[in-house]
N, C-alpha and C positions, 0 to 999 in steps of 0.2 A: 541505474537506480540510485548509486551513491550521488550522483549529479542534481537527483530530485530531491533526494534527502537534505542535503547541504541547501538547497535553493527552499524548502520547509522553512529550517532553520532559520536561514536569513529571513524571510518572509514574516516568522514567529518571533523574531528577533533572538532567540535563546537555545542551543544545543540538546537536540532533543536524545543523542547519544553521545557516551562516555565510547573515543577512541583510542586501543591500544597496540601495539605491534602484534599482538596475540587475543587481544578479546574487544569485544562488544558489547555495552551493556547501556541501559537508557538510563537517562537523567532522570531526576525529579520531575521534571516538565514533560518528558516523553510517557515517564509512566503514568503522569496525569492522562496523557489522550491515549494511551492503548486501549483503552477499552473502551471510549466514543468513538473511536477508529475503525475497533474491531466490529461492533455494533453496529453502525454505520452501513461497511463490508460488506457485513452479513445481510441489512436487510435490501442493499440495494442486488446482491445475489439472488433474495429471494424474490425480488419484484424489478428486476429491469425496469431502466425506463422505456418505452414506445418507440420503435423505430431501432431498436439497438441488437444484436444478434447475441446470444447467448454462448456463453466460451466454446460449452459441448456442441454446437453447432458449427464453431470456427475451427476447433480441433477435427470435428470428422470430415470436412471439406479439406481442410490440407492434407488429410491421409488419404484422400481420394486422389487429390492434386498430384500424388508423388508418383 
């Protein structure tokens, strides 16, 4: 994930998190999009798009799978 995060970053040209040996916490820039982010998130959770499996669907098939 830290891979995706960084490749954001570069992307957005601007460090979307402050990093410490000990803590984590977002920029200014980052805490602009946490909430179109989160929003976002949420409503493509609530509306998949067409053709796509739903997480609860992928998690019960791998408990089957084991």
């Amino acid at each position: 994930m830290s891979h995706q995060i960084r490749k954001l970053e570069e992307i957005l040209g601007t460090p979307l998190f402050v990093r410490s040996s000990r803590r984590v916490g977002l920029t200014a820039a980052g805490r602009t999009l946490i909430i179109p982010a989160h929003m976002r998130i949420t409503a493509i959770r609530a509306h998949p798009p067409r053709g796509t499996v739903p997480q609860r669907a992928r998690d019960d098939a791998a408990q089957v799978g084991r």
